[in-house]
C-alpha positions as CSV (number, residue, x, y, z in Angstrom):
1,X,-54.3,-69.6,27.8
2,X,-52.7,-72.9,26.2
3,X,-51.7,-75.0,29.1
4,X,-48.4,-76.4,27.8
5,X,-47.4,-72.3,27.2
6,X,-48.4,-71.5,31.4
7,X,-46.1,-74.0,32.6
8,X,-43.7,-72.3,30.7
9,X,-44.4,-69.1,31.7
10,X,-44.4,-70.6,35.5
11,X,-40.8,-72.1,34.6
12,X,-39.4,-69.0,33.2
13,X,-41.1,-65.8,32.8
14,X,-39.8,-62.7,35.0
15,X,-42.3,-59.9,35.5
16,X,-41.8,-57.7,33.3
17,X,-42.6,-54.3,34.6
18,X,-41.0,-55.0,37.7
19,X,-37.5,-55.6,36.1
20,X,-35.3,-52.3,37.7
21,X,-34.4,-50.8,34.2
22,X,-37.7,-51.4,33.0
23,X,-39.4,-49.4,35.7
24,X,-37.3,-47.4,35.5
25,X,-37.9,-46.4,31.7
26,X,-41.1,-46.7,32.3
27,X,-41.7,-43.9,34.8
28,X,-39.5,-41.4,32.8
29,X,-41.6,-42.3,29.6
30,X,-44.7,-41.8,31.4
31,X,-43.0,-38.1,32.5
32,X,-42.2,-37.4,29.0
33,X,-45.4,-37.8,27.7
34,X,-47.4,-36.2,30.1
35,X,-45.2,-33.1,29.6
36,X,-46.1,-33.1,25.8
37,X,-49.7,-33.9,26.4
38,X,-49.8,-37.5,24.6
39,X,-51.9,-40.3,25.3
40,X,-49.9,-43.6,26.3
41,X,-50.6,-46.9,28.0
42,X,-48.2,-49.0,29.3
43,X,-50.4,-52.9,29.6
44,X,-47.9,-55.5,28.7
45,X,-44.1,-55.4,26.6
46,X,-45.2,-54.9,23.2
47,X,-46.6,-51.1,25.1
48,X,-43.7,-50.3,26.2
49,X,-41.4,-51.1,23.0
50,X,-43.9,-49.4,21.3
51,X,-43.8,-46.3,23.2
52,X,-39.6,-46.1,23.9
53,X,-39.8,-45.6,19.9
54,X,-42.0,-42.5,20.3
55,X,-39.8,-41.5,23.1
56,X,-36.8,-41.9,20.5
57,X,-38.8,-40.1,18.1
58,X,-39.4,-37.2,20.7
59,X,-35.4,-37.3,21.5
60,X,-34.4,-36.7,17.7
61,X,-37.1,-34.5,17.2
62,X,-35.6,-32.3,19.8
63,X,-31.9,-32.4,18.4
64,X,-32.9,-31.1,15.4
65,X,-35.1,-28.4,16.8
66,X,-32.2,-27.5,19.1
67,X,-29.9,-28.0,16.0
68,X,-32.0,-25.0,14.8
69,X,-32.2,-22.5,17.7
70,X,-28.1,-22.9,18.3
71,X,-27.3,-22.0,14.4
72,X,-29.4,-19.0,14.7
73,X,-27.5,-17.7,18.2
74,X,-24.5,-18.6,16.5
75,X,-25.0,-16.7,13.7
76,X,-27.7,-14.0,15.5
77,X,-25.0,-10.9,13.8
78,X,-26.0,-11.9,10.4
79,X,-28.8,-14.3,10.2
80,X,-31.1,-11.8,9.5
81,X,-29.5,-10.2,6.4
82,X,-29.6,-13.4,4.9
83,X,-32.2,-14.6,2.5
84,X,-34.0,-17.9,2.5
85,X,-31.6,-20.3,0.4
86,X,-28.3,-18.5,2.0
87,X,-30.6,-19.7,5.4
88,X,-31.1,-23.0,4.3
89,X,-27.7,-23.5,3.0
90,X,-26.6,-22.8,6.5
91,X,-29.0,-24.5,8.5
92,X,-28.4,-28.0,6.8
93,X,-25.0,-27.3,7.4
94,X,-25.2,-27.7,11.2
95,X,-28.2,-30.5,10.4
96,X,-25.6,-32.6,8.6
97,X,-23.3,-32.9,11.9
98,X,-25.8,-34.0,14.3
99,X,-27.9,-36.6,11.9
100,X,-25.0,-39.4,12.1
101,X,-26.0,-39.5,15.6
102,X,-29.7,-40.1,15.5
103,X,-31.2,-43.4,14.3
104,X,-32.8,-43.6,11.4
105,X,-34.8,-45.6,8.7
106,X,-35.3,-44.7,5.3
107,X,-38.7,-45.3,3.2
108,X,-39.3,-44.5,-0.1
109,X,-36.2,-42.8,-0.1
110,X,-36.8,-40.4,3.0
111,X,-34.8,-40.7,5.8
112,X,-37.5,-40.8,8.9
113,X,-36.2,-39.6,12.2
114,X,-39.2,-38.7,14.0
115,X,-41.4,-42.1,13.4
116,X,-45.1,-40.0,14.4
117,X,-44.6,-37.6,11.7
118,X,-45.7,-38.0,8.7
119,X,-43.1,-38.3,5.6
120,X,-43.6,-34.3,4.4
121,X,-42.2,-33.5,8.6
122,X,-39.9,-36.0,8.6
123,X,-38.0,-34.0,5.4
124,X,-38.3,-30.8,7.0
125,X,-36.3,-32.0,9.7
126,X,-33.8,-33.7,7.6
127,X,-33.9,-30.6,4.2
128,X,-35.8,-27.6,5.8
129,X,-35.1,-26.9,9.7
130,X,-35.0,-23.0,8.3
131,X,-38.6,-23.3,8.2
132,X,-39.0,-23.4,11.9
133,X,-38.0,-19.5,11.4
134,X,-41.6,-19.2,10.6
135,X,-44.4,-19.7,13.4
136,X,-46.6,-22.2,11.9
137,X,-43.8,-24.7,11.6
138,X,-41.7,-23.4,15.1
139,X,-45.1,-23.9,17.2
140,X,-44.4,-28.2,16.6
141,X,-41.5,-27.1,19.0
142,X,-44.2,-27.2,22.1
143,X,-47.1,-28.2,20.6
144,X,-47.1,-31.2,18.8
145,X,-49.3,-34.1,19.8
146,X,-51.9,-33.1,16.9
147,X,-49.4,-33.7,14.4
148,X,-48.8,-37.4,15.4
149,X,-49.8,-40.6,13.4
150,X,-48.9,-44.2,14.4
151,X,-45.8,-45.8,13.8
152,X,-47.0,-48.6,11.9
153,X,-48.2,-46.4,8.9
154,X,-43.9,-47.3,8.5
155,X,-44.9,-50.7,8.8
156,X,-42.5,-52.3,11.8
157,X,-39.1,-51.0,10.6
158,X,-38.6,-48.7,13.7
159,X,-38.5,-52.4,16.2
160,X,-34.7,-53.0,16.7
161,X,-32.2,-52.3,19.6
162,X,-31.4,-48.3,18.3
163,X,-35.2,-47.1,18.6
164,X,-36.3,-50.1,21.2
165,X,-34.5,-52.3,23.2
166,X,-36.4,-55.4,21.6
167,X,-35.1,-56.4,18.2
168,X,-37.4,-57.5,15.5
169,X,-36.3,-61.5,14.4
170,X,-39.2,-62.7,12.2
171,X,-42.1,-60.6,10.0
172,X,-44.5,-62.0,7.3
173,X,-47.7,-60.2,6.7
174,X,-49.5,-59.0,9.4
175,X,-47.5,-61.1,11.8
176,X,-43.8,-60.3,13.4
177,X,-42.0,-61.7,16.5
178,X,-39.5,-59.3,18.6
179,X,-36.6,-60.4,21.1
180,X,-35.8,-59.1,24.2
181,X,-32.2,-60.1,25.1
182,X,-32.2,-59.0,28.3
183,X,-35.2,-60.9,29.4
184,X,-34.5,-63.8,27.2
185,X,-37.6,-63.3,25.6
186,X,-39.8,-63.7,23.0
187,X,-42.8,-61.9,21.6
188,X,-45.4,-63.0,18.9
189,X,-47.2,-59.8,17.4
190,X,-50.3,-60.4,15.2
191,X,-52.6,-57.6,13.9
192,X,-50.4,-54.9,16.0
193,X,-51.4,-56.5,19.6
194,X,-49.1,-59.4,22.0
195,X,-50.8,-62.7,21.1
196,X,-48.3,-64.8,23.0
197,X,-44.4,-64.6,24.6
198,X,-42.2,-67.3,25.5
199,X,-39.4,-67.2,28.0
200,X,-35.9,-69.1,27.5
201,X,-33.8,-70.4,30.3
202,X,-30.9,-69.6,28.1
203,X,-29.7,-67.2,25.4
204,X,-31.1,-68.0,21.5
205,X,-29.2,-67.1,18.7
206,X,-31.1,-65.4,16.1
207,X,-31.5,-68.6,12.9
208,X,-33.4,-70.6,16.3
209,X,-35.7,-67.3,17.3
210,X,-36.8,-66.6,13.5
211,X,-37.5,-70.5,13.4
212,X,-39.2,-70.8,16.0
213,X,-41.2,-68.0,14.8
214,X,-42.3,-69.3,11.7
215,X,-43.6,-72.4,14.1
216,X,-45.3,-70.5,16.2
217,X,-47.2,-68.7,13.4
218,X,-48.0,-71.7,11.5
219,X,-48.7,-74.8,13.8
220,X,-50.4,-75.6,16.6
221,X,-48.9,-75.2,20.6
222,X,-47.9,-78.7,20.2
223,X,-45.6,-78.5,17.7
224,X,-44.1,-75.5,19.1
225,X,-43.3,-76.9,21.9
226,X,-41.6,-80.1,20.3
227,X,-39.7,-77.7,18.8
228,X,-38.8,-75.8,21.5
229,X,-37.6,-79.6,22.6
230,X,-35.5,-80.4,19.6
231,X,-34.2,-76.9,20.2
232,X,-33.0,-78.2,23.5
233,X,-34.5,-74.8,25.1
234,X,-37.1,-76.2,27.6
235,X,-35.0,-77.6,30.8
236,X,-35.6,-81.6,32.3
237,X,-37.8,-80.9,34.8
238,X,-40.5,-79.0,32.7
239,X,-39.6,-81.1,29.6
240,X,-41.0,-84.2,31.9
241,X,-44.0,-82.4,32.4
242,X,-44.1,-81.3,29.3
243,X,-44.6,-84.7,27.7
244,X,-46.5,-86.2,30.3
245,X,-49.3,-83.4,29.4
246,X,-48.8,-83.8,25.4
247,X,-48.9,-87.8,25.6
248,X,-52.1,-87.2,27.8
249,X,-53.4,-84.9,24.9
250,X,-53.5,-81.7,27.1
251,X,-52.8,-78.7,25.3
């Protein structure tokens, strides 16, 4: 580890996993996804933002499914005498009240609610819910950890405060940085795995977290930290130290 970037972590870092809401997340994630059978891990941050998106995912997936076993009580006098397109008709009916409530992103024009399935599930959800009348489609209700893919086949548009409670600041090719607020902190993603974080004794406005970004992934740890100087976001005592270790050469 760079040796400018552990006396910062010394200075400022709060364990992560130990923060109260964060443990607490944590343990009903790891509920949820041993209920549905799917594989997690939970080793540093960029984990669990990664996997409160599937638990998101899971949550919408679930409105929509119980979106379609309420319309068919509802209408359980009648729905039978109808044929498919008067069911569909109906169905996306009841789909259009609840879908202003999920979170959502929309790729190549397809709204995605459930970011593990692919595009084809995600539109069944959103156009076809009548489907899940049949068995092959209704058995995703319990079983459903074969159909999964990763999230990044979407790239990283799912990282941002309504599917995670990081926000993505900074992306350019195969490198993004995410913010937590809460924890005042920083996270540099390269090549889908945590590379680096930086803690701030104070709060940093957005323009400052993408700049510092871009410095991050394109200089050297001296430079980033100069610019975390001229930022005014390291405090005196490790700024002293700081530049006591850079004038020394020590990286």
């Amino acid at each position: 580890m760079d040796k400018l970037f552990e006396v910062l972590h010394k200075a400022y870092d709060k364990n992560f996993y130990k923060q109260k809401e964060v443990k607490a997340k944590k343990e009903e994630m790891e509920q949820l996804f041993k209920k549905w059978k799917i594989p997690y891990t939970f080793h540093d941050a960029y984990d669990y933002f990664h996997n409160e998106i599937i638990a998101k995912g899971i949550e919408n997936k679930q409105a929509f499914e119980n979106c379609h076993s309420e319309t068919r009580v509802k209408m359980v006098d009648f729905y039978s005498t109808l044929n498919y397109d008067e069911k569909r008709r109906l169905m996306n009916r009841e789909v259009e009240l609840i879908e202003p409530n999920l979170p959502k992103r929309v790729v190549d024009g397809i709204s995605i609610y459930v970011p593990f399935f692919d595009k084809r599930m995600n539109e069944i959800y959103h156009n076809e819910m009548v489907l899940y009348d049949i068995k092959k489609y209704g058995y995703y209700k319990e079983r459903f950890e074969n159909a999964m893919h990763d999230i990044s086949m979407y790239g990283n548009v799912f990282y941002d405060e309504d599917f995670c409670s990081a926000k993505k600041v900074y992306e350019e090719a195969n490198m993004f940085a995410l913010y937590d607020a809460k924890l005042r902190c920083l996270y540099f993603i390269k090549d889908q795995k945590l590379v680096q974080h930086i803690s701030f004794p104070i709060d940093v406005d957005i323009a400052t977290l993408m700049k510092l970004s871009h410095v991050y992934f394109h200089n050297s740890t001296e430079v980033f930290v100069n610019a975390l100087m001229d930022e005014q976001l390291i405090l005196p005592k490790e700024k002293k130290k700081l530049i006591g270790m850079l004038r020394k050469g020590i990286s």
